[in-house]
C-alpha atoms as an extended CHARMM CRD file, in Angstrom:
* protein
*
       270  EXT
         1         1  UNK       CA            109.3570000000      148.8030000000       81.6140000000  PROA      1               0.0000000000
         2         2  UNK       CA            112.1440000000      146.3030000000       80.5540000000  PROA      2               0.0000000000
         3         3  UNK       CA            111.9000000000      143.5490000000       82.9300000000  PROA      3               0.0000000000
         4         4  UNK       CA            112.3830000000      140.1880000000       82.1340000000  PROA      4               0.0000000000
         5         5  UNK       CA            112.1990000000      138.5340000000       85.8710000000  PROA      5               0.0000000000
         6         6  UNK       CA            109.2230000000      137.8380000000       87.9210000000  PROA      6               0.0000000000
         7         7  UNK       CA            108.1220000000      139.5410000000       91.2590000000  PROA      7               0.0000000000
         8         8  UNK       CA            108.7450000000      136.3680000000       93.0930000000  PROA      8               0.0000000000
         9         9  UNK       CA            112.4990000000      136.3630000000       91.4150000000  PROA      9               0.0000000000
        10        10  UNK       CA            112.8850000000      140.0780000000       92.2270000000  PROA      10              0.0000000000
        11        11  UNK       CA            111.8310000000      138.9950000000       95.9780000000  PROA      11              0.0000000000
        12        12  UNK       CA            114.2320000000      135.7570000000       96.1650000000  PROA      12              0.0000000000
        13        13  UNK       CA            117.2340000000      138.1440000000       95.0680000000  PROA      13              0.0000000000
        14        14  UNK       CA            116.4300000000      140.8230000000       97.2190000000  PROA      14              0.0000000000
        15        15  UNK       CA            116.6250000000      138.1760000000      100.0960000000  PROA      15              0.0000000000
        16        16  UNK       CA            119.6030000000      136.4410000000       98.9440000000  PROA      16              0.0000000000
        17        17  UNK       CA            121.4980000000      139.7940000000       98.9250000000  PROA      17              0.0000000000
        18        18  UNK       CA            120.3680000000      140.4400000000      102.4250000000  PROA      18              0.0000000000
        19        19  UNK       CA            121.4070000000      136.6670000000      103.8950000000  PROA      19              0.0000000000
        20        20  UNK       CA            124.9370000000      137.8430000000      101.9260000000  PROA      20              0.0000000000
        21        21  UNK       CA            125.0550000000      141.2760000000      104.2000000000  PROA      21              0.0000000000
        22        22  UNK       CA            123.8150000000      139.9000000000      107.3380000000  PROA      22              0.0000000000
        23        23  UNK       CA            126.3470000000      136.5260000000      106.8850000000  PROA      23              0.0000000000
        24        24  UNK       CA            128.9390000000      138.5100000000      105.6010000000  PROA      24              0.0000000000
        25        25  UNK       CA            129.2330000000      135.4940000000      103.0960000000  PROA      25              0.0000000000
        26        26  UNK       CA            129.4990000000      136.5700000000       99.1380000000  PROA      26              0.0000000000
        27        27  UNK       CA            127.0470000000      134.4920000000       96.5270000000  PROA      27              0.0000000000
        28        28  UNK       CA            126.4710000000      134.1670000000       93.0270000000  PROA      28              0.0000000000
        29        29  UNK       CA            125.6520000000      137.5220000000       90.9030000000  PROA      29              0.0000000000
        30        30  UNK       CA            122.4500000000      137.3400000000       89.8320000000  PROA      30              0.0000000000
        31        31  UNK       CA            123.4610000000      137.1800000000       85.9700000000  PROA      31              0.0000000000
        32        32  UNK       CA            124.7200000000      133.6040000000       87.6720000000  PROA      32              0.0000000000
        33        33  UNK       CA            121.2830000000      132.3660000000       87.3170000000  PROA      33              0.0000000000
        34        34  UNK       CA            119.9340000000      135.0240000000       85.1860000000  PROA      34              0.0000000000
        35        35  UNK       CA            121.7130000000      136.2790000000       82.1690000000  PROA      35              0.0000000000
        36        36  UNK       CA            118.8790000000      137.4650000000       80.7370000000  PROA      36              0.0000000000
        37        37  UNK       CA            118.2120000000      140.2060000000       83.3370000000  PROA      37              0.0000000000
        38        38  UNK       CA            117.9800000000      144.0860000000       82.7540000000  PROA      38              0.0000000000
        39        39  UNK       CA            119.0150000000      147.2040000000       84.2480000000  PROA      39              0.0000000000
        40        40  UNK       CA            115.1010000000      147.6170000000       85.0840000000  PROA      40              0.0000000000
        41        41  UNK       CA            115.3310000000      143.9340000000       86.9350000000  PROA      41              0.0000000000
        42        42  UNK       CA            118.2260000000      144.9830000000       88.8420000000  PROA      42              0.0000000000
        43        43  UNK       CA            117.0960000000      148.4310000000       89.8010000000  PROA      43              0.0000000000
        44        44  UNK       CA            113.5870000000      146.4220000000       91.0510000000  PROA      44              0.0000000000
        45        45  UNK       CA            116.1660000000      143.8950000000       93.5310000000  PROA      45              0.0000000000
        46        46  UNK       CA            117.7920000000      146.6020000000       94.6550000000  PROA      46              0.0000000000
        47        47  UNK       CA            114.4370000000      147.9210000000       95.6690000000  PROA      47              0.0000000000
        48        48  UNK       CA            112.8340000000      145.2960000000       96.7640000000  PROA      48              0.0000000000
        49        49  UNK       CA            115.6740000000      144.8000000000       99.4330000000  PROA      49              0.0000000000
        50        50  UNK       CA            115.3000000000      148.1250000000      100.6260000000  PROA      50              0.0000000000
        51        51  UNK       CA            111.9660000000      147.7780000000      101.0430000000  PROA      51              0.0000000000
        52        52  UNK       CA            112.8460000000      144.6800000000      103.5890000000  PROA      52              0.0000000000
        53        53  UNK       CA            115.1160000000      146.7500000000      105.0040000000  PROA      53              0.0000000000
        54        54  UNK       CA            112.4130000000      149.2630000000      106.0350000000  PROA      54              0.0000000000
        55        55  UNK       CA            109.8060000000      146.7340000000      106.9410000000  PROA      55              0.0000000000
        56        56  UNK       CA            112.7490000000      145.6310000000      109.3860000000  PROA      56              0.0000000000
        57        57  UNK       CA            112.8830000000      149.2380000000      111.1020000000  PROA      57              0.0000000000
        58        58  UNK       CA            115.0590000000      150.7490000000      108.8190000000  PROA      58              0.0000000000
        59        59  UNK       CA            115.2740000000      154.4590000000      107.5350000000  PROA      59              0.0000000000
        60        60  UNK       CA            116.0060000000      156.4830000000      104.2670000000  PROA      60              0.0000000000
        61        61  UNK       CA            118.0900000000      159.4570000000      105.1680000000  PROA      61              0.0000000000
        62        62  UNK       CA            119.4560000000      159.5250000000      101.3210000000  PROA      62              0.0000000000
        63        63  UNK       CA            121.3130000000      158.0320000000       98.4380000000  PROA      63              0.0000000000
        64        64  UNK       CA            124.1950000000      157.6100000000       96.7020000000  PROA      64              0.0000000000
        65        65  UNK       CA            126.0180000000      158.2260000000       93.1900000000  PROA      65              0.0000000000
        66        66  UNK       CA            128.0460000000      155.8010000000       91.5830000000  PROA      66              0.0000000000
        67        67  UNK       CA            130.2580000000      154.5360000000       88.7780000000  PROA      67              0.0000000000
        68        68  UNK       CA            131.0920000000      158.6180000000       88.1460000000  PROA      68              0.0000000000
        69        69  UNK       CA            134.3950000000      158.3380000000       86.2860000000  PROA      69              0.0000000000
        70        70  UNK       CA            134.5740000000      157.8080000000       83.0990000000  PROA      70              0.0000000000
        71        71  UNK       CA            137.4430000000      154.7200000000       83.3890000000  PROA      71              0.0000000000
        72        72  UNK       CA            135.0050000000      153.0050000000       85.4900000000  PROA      72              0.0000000000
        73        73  UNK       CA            132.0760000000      153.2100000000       83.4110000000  PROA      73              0.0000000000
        74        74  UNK       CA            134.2780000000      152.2670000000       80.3810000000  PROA      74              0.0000000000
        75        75  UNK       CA            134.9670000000      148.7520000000       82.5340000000  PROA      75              0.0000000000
        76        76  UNK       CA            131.3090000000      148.4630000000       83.1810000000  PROA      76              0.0000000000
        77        77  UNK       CA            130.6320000000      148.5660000000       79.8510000000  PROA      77              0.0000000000
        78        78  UNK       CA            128.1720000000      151.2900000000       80.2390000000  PROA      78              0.0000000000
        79        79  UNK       CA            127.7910000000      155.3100000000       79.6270000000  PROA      79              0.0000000000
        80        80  UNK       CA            126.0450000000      156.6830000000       83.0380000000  PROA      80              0.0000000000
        81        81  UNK       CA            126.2940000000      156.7800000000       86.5010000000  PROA      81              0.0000000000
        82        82  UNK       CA            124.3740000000      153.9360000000       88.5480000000  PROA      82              0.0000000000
        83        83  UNK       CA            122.7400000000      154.8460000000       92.1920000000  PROA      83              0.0000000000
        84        84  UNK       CA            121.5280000000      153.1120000000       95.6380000000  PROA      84              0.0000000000
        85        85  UNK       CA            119.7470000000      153.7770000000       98.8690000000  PROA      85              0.0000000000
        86        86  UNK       CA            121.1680000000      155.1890000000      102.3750000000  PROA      86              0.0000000000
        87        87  UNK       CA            120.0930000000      153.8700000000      105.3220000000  PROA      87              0.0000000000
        88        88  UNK       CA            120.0330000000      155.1110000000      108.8260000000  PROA      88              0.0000000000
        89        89  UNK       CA            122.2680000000      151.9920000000      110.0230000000  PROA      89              0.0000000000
        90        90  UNK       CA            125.0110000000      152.5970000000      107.4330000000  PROA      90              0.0000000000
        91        91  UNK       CA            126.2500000000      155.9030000000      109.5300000000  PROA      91              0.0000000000
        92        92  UNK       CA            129.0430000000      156.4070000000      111.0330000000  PROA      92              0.0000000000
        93        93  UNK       CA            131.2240000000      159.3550000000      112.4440000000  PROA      93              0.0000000000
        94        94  UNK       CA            134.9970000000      160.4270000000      112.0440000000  PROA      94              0.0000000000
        95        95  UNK       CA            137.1820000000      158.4720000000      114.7740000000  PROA      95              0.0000000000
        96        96  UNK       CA            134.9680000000      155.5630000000      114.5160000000  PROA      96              0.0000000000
        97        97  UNK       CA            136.0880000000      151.5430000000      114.8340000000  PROA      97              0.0000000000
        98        98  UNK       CA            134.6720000000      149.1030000000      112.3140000000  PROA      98              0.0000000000
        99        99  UNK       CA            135.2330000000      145.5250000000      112.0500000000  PROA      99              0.0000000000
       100       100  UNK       CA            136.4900000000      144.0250000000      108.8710000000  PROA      100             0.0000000000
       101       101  UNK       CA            134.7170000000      140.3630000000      109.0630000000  PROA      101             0.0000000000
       102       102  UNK       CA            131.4030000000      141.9320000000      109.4440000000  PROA      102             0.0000000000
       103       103  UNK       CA            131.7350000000      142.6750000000      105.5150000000  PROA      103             0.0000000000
       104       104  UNK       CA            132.4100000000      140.6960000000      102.3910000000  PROA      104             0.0000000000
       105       105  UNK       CA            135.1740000000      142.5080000000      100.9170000000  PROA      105             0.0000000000
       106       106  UNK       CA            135.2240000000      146.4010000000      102.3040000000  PROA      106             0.0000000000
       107       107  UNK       CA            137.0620000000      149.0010000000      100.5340000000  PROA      107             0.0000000000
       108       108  UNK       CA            136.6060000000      152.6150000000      100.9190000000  PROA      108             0.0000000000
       109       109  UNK       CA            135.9400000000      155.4960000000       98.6490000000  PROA      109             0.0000000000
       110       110  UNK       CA            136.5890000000      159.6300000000       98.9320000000  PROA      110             0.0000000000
       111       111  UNK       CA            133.7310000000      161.4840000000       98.4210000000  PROA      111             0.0000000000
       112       112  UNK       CA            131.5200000000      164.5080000000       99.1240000000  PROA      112             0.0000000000
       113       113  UNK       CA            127.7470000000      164.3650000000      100.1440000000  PROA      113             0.0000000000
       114       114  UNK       CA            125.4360000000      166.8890000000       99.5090000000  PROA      114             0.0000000000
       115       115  UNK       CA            122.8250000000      168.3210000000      102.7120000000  PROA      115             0.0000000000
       116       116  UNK       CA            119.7310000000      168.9670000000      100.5280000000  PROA      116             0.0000000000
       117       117  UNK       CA            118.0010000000      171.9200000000      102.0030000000  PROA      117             0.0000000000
       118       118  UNK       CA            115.2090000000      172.2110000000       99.2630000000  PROA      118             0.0000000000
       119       119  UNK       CA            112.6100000000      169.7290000000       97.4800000000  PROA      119             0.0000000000
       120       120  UNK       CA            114.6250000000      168.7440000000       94.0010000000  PROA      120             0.0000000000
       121       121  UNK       CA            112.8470000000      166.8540000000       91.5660000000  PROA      121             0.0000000000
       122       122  UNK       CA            112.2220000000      167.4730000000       87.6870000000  PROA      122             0.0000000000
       123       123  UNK       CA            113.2780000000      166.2850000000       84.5340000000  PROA      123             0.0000000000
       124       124  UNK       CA            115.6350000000      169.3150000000       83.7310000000  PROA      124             0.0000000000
       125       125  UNK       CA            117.5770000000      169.5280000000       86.9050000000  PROA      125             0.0000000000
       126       126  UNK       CA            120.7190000000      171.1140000000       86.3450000000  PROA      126             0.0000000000
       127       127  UNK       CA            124.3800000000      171.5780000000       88.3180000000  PROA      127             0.0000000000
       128       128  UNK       CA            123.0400000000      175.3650000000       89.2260000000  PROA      128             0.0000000000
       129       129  UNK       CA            119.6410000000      173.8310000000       90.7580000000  PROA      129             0.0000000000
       130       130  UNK       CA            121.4320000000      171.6510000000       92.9520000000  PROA      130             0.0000000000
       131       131  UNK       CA            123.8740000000      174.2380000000       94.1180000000  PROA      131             0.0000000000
       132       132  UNK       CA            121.1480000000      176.8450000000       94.9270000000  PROA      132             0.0000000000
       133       133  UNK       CA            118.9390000000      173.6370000000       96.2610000000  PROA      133             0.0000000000
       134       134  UNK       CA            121.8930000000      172.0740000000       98.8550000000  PROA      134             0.0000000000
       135       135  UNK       CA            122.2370000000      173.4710000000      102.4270000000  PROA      135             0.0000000000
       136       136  UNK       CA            125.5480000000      172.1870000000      103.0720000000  PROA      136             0.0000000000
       137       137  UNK       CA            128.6480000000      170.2310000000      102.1450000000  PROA      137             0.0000000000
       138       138  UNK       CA            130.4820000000      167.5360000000      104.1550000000  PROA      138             0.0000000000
       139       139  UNK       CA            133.3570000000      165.4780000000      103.1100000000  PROA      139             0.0000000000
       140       140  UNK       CA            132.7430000000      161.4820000000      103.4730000000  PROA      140             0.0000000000
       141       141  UNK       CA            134.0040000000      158.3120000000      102.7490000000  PROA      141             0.0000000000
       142       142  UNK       CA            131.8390000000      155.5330000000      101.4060000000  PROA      142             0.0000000000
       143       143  UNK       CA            132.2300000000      152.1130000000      102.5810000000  PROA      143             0.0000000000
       144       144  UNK       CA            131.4800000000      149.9250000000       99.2630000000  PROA      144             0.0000000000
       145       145  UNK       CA            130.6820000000      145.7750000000       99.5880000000  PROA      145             0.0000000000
       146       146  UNK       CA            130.6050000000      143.3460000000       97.0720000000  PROA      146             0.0000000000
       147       147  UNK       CA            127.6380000000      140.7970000000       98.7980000000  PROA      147             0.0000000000
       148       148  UNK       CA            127.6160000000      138.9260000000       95.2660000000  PROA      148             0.0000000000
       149       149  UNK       CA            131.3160000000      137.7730000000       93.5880000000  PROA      149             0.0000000000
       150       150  UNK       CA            134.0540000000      140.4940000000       91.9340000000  PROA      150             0.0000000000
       151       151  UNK       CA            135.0800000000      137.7010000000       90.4810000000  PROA      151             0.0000000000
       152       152  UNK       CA            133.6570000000      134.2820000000       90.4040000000  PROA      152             0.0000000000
       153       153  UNK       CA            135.6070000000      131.8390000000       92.4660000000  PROA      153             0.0000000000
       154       154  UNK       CA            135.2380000000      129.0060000000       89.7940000000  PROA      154             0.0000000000
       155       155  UNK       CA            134.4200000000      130.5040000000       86.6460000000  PROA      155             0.0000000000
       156       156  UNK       CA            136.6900000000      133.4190000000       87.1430000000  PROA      156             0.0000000000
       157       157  UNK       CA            133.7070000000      135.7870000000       85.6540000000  PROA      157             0.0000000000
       158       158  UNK       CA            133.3510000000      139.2570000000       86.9220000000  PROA      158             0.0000000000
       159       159  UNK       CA            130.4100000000      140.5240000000       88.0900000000  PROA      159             0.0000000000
       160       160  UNK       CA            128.1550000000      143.1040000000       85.7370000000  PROA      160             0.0000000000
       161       161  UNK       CA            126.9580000000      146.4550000000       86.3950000000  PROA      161             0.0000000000
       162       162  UNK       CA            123.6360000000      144.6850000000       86.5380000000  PROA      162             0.0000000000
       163       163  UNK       CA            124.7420000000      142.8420000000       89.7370000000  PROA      163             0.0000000000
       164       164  UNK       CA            126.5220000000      146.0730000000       91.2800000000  PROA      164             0.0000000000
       165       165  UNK       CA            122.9740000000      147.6050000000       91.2770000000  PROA      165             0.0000000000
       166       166  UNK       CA            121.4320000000      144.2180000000       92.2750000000  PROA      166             0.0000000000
       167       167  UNK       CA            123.3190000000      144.9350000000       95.2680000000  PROA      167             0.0000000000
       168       168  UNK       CA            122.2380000000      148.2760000000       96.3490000000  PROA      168             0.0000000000
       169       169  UNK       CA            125.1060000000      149.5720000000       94.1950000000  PROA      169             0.0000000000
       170       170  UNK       CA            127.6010000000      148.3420000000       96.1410000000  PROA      170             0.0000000000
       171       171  UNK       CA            126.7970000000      150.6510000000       99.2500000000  PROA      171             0.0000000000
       172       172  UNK       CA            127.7530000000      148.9030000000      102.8340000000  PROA      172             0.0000000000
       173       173  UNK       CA            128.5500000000      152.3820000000      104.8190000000  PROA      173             0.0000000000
       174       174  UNK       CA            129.6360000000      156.0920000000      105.2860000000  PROA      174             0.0000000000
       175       175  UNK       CA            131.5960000000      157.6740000000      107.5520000000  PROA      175             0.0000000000
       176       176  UNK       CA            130.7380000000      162.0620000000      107.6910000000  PROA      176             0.0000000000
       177       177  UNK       CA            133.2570000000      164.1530000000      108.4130000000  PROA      177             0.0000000000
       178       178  UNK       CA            132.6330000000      167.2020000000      110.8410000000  PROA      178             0.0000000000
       179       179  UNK       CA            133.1500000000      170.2520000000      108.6760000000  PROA      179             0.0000000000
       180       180  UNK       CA            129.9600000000      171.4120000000      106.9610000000  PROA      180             0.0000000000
       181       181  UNK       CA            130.3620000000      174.8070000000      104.1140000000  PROA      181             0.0000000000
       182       182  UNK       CA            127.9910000000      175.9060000000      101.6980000000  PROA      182             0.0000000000
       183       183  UNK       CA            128.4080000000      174.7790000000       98.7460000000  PROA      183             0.0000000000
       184       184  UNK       CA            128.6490000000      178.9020000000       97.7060000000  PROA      184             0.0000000000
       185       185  UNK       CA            132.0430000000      179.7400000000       99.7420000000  PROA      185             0.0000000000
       186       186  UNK       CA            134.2810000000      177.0200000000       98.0120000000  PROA      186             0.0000000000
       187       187  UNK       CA            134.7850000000      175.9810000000       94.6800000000  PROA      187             0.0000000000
       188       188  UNK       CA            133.7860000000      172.3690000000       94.6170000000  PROA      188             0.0000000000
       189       189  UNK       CA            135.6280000000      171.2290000000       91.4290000000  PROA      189             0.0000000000
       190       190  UNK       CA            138.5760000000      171.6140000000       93.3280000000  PROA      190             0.0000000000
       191       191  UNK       CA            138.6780000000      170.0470000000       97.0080000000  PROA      191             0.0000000000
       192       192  UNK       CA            141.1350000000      167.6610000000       97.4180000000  PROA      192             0.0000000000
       193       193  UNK       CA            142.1800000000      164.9860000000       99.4800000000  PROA      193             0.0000000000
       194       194  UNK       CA            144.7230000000      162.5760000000      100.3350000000  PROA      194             0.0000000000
       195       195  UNK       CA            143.7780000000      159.2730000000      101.4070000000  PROA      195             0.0000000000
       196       196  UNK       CA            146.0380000000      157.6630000000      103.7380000000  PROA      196             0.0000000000
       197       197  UNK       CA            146.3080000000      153.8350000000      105.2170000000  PROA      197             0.0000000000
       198       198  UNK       CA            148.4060000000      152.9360000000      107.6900000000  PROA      198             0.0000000000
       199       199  UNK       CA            150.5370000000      156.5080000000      107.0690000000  PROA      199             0.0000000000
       200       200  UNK       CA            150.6840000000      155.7990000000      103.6040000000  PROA      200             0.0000000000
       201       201  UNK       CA            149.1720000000      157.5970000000      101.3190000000  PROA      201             0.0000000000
       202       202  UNK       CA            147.3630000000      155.1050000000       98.7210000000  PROA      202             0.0000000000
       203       203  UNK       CA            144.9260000000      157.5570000000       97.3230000000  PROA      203             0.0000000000
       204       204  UNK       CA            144.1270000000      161.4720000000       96.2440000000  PROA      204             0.0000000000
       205       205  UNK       CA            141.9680000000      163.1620000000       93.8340000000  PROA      205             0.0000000000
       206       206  UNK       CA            140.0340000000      166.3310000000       93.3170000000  PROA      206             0.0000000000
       207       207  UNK       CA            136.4980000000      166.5280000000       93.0620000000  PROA      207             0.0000000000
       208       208  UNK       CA            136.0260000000      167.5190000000       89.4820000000  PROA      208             0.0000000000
       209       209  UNK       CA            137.2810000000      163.7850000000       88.4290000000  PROA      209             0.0000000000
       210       210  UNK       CA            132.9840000000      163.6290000000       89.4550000000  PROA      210             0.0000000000
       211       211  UNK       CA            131.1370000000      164.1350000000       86.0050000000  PROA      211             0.0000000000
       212       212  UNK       CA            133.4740000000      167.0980000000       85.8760000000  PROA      212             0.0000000000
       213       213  UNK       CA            131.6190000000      168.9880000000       88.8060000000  PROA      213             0.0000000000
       214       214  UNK       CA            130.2790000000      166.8530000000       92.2320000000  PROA      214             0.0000000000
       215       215  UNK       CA            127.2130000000      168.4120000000       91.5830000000  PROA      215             0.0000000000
       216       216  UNK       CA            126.7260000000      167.4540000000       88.4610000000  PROA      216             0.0000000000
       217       217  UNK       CA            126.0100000000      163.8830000000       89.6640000000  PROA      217             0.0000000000
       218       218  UNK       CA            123.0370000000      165.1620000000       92.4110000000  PROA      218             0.0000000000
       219       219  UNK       CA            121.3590000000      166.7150000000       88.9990000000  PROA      219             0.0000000000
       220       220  UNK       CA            121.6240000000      163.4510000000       86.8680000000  PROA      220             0.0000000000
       221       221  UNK       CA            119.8990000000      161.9350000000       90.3060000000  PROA      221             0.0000000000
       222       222  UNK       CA            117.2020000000      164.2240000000       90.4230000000  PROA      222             0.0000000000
       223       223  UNK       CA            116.5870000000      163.7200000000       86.9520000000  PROA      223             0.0000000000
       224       224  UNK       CA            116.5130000000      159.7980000000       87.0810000000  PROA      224             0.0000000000
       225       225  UNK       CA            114.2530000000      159.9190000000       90.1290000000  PROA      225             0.0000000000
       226       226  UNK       CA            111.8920000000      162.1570000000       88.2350000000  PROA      226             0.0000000000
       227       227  UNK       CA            110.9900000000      159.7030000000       85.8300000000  PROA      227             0.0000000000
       228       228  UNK       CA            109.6480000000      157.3580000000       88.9370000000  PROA      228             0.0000000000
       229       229  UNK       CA            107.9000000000      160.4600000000       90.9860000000  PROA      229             0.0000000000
       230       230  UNK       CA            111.1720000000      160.8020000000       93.2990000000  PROA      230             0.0000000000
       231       231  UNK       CA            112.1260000000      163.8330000000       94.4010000000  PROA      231             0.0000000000
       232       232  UNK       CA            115.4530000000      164.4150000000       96.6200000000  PROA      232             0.0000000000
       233       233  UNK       CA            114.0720000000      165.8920000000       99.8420000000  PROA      233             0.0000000000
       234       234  UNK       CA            115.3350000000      168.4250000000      102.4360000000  PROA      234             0.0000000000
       235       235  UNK       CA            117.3230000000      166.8770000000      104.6810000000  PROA      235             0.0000000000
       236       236  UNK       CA            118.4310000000      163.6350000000      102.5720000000  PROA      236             0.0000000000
       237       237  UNK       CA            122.2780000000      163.1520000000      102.3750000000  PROA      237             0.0000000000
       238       238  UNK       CA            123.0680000000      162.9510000000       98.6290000000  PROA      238             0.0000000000
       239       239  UNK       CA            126.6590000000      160.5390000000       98.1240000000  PROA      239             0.0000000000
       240       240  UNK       CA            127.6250000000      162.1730000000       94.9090000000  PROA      240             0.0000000000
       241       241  UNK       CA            130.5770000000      159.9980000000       93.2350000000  PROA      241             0.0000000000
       242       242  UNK       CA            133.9040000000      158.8920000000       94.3930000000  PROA      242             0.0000000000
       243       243  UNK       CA            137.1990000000      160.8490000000       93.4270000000  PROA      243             0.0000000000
       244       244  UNK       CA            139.5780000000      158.2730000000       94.1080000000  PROA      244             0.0000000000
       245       245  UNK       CA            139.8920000000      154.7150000000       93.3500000000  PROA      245             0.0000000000
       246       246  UNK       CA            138.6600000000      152.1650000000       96.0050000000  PROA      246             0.0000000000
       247       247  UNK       CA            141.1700000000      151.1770000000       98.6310000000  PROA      247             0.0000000000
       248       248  UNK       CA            141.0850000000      148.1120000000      100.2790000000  PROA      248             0.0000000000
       249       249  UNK       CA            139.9810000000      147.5970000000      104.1420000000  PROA      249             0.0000000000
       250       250  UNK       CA            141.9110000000      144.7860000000      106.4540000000  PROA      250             0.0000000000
       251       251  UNK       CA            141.6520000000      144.0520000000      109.9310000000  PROA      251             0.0000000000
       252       252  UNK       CA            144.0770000000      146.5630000000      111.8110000000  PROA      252             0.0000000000
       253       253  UNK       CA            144.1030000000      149.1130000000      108.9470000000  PROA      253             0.0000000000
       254       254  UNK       CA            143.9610000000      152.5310000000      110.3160000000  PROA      254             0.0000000000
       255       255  UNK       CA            143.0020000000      155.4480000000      108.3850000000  PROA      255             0.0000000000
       256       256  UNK       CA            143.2200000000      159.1360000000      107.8860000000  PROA      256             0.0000000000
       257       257  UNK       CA            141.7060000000      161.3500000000      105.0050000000  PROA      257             0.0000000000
       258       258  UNK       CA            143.1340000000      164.5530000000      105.0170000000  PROA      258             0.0000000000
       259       259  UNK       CA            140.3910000000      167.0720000000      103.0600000000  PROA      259             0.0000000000
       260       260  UNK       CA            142.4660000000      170.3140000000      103.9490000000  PROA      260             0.0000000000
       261       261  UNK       CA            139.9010000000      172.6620000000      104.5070000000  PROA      261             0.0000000000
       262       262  UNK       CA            137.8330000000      170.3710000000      105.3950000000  PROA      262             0.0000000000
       263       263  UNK       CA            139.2820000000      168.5630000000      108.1370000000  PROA      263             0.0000000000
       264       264  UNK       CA            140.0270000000      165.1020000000      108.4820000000  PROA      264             0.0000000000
       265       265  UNK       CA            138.1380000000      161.9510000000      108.5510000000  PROA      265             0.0000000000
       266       266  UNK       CA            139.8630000000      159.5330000000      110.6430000000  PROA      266             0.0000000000
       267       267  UNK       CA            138.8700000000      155.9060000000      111.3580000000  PROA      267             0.0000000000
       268       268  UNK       CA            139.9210000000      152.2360000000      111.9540000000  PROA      268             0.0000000000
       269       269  UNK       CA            139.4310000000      148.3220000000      111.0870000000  PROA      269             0.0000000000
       270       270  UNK       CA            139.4640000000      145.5290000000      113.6190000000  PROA      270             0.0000000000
């Protein structure tokens, strides 16, 4: 293991992230005070805070996928996908209200999630084990956070891939739609969906724009998990990579995310 902080600094960042989310008040990356840190010491804060989050009465119900295009991973400066934890209070349905001070900075993302109906674990996972392994599709939009700086108010840094996943990958909410398919009667590569904000639409993308294939994202999970005895289990909600940029989220925004097919997610900003 590559870790270069302490337990005690893995604790102290875990709750400084959480003061951030409960405050709705940004802070200092962690690469602030600690350029030395890993991907191994971020992965550990971003554990450690979900494991505060539990101890608090919280539940896992899944995980998410991100950084899953290419152009974003070139501006991270890195070559594969990064992930986080779900949580039971991060759910929310289509026609729902959400209030825009409670977060840092929202913005939203268009994605798919993956119903896992079988155990998935190994170390050779691939797209067709996933597909035979998921019980369902829904289309869903992932609220994404920043809890630590974009971009430094003074220095004018950015922040580093190693403070995205510091921060539970930048995960703050998702919002399912209500149309559920197998993943068998449509051909994933190629849902679509137009992302609209106050009747404009600021967004669209397909689904293959993930890795190629949506699925191919759950596999590359099930493969990193392996390697620390995770296994994706039935009934876990996968979030397997946005298809469209992130748009941003202001007070009175009102939104509609027309998936065809697959309905429409519709919900709001106060």
């Amino acid at each position: 293991m590559n870790r270069t902080l302490s337990d005690y600094e893995i604790e102290v960042q875990a709750k400084r992230h959480e003061m951030a989310r409960e405050s709705a008040r940004q802070i200092d990356p962690v690469t602030v005070e600690h350029p030395e840190m890993t991907i191994e010491d971020a992965y550990a804060i971003q554990k450690a805070w979900m494991n505060l989050e539990l101890s608090r009465g919280a539940e896992l119900v899944g995980h998410k996928i991100g950084l899953t295009s290419r152009a974003m991973q070139m501006s991270m400066n890195i070559d594969e996908p990064d992930f986080g934890y779900l949580l039971d209070y991060m759910f929310h349905e289509s026609g729902c209200q959400l209030v825009a001070s409670t977060y840092c900075d929202p913005k939203i993302e268009v994605e798919l999630a993956f119903i896992i109906g079988d155990r998935l674990s190994g170390e050779h996972v691939t797209t067709d084990d996933v597909m035979a392994a998921t019980e369902s599709l829904v289309p869903a939009i992932e609220l994404i956070d920043a809890r630590s700086y974009r971009r430094h108010p003074v220095t004018g840094a950015t922040r580093t891939v190693k403070d995205t996943i510091s921060d539970n990958a930048a995960d703050a909410g998702v919002i399912l739609g209500d149309v559920r398919v197998s993943p068998h009667d449509i051909d994933l590569r190629w849902v679509a969906a137009l992302c609209s904000r106050n009747g404009v639409i600021e967004e669209s993308g397909v689904a293959a724009a993930v890795l190629g294939h949506p699925a191919n994202g759950v596999a590359w999970l099930a493969r990193q998990y392996f390697k620390y005895g995770i296994a994706l289990e039935p009934g876990e909600i996968i979030l397997s990579g946005s298809f469209t940029r992130p748009v941003d989220c202001r007070p009175n925004d009102e939104f509609s995310v027309d998936y065809n097919e697959l309905g429409t997610i519709d919900f709001s900003f106060t």
